[in-house]
N, C-alpha and C positions, 0 to 999 in steps of 0.2 A: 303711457305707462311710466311709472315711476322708476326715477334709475339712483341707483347705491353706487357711492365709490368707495376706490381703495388704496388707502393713503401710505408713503414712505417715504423717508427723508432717511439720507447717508449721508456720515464723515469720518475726519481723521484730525491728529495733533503729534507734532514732533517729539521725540525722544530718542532717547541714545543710551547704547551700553545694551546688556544682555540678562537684566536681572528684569523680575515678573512686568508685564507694561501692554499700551493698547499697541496693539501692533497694526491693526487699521481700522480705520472708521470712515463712514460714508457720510456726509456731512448734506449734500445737497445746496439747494439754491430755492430762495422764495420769486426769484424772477424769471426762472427758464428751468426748463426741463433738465438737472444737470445729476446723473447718479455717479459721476466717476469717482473713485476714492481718492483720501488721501493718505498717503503712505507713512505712517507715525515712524515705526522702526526698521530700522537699517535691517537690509539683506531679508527681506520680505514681500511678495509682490499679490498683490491684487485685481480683480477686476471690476470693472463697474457693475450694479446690479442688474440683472436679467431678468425679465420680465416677460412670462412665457402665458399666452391665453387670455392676456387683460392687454389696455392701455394705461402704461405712466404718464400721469401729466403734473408740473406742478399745482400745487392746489391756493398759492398765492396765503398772505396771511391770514385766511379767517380759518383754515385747516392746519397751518404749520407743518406743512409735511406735501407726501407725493401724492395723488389722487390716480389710483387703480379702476379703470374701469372693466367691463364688458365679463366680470365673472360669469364663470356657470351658476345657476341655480341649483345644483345639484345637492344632497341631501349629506353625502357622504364625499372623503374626498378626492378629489380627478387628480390623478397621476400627474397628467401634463400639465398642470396650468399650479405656478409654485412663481416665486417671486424670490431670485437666487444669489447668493453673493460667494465668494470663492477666493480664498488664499493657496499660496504658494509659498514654499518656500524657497531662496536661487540656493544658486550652488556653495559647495563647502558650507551650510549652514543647515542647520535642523531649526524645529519650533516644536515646542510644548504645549500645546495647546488649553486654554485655561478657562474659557468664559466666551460666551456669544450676549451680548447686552442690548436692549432694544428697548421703546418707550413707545408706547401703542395707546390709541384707543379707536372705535366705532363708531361712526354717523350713522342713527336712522334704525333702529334693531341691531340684536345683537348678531352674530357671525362666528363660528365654531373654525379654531386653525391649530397646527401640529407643526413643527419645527422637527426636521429631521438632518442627518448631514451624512456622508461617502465620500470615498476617496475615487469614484468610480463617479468619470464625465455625466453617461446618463441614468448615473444609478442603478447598473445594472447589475453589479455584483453585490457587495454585502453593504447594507442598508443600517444607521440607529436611530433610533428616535434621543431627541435630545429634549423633546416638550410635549408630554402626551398630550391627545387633546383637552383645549381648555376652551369658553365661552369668551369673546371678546367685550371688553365695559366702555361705556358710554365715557368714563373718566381716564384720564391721562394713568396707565398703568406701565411701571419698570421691571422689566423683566431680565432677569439674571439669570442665561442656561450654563452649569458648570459641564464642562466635559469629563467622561470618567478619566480616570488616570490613566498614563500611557496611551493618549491620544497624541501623536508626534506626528511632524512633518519631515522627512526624511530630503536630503538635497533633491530638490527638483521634482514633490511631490507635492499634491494639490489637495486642497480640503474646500467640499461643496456644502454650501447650507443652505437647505430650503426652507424657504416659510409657503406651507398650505392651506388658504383659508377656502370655505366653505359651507354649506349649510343656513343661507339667511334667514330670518324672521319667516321672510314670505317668500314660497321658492318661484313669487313671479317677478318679484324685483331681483338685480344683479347688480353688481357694481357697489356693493357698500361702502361708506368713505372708511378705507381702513388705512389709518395714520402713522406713521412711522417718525420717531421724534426725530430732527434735522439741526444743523449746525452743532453747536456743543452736544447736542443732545440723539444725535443720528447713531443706528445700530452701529457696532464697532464688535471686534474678535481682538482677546486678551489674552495673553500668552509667553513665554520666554524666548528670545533668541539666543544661540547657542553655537558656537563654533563647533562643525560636524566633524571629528576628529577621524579619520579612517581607522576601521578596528582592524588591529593586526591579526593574525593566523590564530588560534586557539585549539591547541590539539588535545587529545584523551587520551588516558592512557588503555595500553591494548594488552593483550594475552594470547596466544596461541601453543599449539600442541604437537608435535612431533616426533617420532620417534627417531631411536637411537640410528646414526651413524647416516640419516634422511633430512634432506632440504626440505624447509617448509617456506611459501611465500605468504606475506602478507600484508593485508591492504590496509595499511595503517591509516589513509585520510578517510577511508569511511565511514568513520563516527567523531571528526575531526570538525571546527567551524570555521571558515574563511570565504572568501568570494571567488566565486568558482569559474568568475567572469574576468579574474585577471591571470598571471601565469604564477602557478604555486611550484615551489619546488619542497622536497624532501631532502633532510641531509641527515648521515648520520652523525649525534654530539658526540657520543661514548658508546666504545664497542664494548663487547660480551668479555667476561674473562673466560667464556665456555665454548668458543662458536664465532661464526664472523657474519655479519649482518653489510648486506651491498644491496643498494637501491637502485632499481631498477630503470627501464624505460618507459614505465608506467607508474611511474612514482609510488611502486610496492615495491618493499623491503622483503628482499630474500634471506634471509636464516640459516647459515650450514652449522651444526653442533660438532664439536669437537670428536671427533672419532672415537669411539667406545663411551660419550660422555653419556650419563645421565644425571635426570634429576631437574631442576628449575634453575636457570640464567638468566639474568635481564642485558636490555642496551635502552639508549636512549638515539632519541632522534628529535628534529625542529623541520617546523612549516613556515617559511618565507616567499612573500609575493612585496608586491611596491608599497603596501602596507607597513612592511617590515618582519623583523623575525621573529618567531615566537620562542616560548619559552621551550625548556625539552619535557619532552614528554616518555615516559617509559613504559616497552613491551616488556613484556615477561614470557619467556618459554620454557613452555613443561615440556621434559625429553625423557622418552619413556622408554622400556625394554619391549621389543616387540613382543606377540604369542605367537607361539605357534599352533598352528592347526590341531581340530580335531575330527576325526571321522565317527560317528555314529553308525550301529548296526540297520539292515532294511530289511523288509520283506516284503515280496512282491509277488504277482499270478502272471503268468505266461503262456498264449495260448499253446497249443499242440499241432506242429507242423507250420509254425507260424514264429515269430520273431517280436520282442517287447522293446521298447527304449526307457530304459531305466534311469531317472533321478536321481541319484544317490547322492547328490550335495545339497539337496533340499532341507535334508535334517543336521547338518554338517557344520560345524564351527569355525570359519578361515581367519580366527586368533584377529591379529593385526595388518592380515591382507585383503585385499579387495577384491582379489582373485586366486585360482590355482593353476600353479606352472605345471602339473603333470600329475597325472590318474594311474596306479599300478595295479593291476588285476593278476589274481590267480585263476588257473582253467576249472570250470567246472565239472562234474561226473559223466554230464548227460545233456552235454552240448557246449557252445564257444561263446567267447564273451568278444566286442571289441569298442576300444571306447569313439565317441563321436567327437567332431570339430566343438562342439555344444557341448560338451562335457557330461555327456549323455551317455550310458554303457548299455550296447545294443547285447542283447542275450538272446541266442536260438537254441533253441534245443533241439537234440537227436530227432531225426525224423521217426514219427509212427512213437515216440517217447510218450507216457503217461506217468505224472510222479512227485515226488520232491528230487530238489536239485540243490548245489552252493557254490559259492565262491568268493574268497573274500578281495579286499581292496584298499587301495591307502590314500592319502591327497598329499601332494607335494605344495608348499608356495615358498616365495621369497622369504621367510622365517622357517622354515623346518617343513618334517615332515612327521605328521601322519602314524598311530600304530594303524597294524592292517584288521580290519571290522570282516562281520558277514555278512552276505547278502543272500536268505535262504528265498528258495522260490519254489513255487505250484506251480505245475505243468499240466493244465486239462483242457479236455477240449471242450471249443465255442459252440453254444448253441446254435442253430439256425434260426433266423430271423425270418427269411425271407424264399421262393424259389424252391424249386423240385430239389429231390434228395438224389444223389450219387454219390457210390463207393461205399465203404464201412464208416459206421457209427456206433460209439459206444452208447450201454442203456446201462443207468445207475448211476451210484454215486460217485462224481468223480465225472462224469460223461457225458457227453451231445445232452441226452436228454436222463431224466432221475429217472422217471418210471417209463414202462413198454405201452401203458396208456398212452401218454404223452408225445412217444414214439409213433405210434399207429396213428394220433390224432392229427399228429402235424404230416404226415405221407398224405393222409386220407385228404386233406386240404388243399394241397401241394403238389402233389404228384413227384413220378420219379423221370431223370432225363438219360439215368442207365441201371443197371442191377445196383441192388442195394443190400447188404449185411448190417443187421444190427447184430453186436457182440456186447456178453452181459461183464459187468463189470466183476469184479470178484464178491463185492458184498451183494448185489442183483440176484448172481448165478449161486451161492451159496444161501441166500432165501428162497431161489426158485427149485431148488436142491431138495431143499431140507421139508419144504409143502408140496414136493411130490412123491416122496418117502416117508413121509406124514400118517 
């Protein structure tokens, strides 16, 4: 069987200083197997190339470059089998990253490959493409990949490039000679070094709302930019002319306004860690007059010889409180009212009671109080759902059941479990009246 290789050759050249420059290059060797780089610019490190699913060999001069063997034949490209090279940049230093450069060509058919690069060991977070796929040529080809802009290396961060080739002429040979130009001419990454200056604290400015004669806290670094991974402190620059601002043990700024003040007051504050201090940044607080409460009318159904819990803050306005400090009821005509822990006004009515009822009621909170509202209510009694009938039942409107149909149908169903009275209601008994004198 016929075998294909695949060729690479890596280097590097000296420079110095921090303006655009090769920052390494893989140069190689025509007599041994040699991929290690060499390191052009200061405060930049590299690794030798990696060779993942082939073998490197040198390919001596009639190749000029490295001989890859044992590819897959595969049609499309394999994940694992890439051919890798990798910068770094050390510490206190970033890199710009500018251009990936290479000189390629193909022995023997041509060969389909894709140049991608991460910041991610095994690729396993977010992935670019820096060379969509292209066919490889029989002729010596230079290849220029620019990297988009704001491609950077941050101290002690690492950028991976792979080269994926694939797809040969014939998917029964492997191993194309795929060439990688070597000495002056070996892939190299181009780019600026850069003294990585620590960014100091960057804070926003903030706004909060309070009212009158009320501590308000607030988290001034939450929309603030700094490193969260060293020890920030908050200080205040300039206090209020309205208010007095003290930070906290949580590095949130408390806010007390001036007693009876209102209206908007600013302060200012700075965020400093080992970065240094930043500039100040200014809150603003709006202090406002509280509301006070308001109570809304209710009406409500209640059964007959039975007891409701009443909601009456449901419809109810508590201004600028968040709660109510106390519920004032007046007695009603035709039974008692009493309020619940739940702020709930339990209503029972007179026993054997059928009717309208009232009573009104106020809200009390921390801002005022309340005019007093009504709460009118129906008193009738509950149908039967369920179970034999016992005791008196009204029939009609208003009662257990509307018609004596209805009456007699649900007995007939049901049964009784003692003597039972149906009593008509007045509009009932004033129909059953008036069609029996008819």
């Amino acid at each position: 069987m016929k075998k294909l290789l695949l060729l690479v050759v890596v280097a590097l050249l000296p420079v110095f200083g921090f303006g655009q420059a090769d920052l390494v290059q893989w140069q190689g060797s025509s007599s041994s197997v040699n991929l290690n780089p060499s390191i052009i610019a200061l405060n930049g490190v590299s690794s030798a190339v990696i060779s993942t699913g082939n073998s490197p060999t040198v390919s001596g001069e009639a190749y000029e470059g490295f001989t890859f063997s044992n590819w897959s034949n595969s049609l499309t490209l394999v994940s694992n089998q890439y051919i890798q090279f990798r910068i770094t940049a050390t510490a206190n230093y970033k890199i710009d990253l500018s251009q990936f450069i290479f000189k390629q060509k193909i022995d023997q058919g041509p060969k389909k490959y894709q140049v991608r690069y991460s910041k991610s060991t095994a690729f396993a977070g977010e992935q670019s493409i820096l060379l969509n796929e292209v066919t490889s040529s029989t002729s010596w080809v230079t290849r220029t990949l620019s990297f988009p802009s704001g491609v950077t290396l941050n101290p002690g961060e690492t950028l991976y490039v792979r080269l994926y080739a694939y797809d040969p002429e014939n998917p029964y040979w492997n191993g194309h000679r795929f060439t990688l130009g070597y000495q002056s001419e070996g892939p190299k990454i181009t780019g600026t070094v850069s003294v990585a200056t620590p960014p100091v604290p960057v804070p926003t400015n903030d706004a909060a709302t309070t009212l009158q004669n009320t501590a308000v806290t607030i988290p001034v670094l939450t929309n603030d930019s700094y490193d969260n991974t060293l020890t920030t402190t908050v200080a205040i620059s300039q206090q209020s002319a309205n208010g007095n601002a003290v930070v906290n043990g949580s590095n949130q700024v408390v806010f007390t306004p001036t007693t009876g003040y209102t209206g908007t007051t600013t302060f200012q504050y700075t965020v400093a860690n080992t970065n240094g201090t930043s500039t100040p940044a200014t809150v603003a607080v709006s202090v406002t007059t509280p509301i006070a409460p308001t109570a809304v009318a209710d009406t409500f159904t209640a059964p007959m010889n039975g007891f409701v819990d009443l909601n009456v803050l449901q419809n109810d306005n508590l201004g600028s409180a968040a709660s109510v400090t106390a519920i004032n009821t007046t007695t009603p005509s035709h039974g008692t009212v009493s309020v619940n822990a739940g702020n709930t006004i339990r209503y029972t009515p007179t026993a054997g009671y059928i009717g309208s009822d009232s009573f009104t009621y106020r809200i009390q909170t921390i801002y005022g109080t309340s005019s007093y509202v009504q709460v009118s209510l129906t008193v009738q009694p509950q149908t039967p759902t369920s179970g034999p009938l016992c005791g008196e039942y009204y029939v009609g409107t208003g009662g257990h059941f509307t018609t004596l149909t209805q009456a007699v149908n649900y007995l007939n169903a049901n049964g009784v479990s003692c003597a039972v009275t149906f009593l008509l209601t007045n509009t009932l008994y004033q129909n059953v009246d008036a069609n029996a004198n008819g």
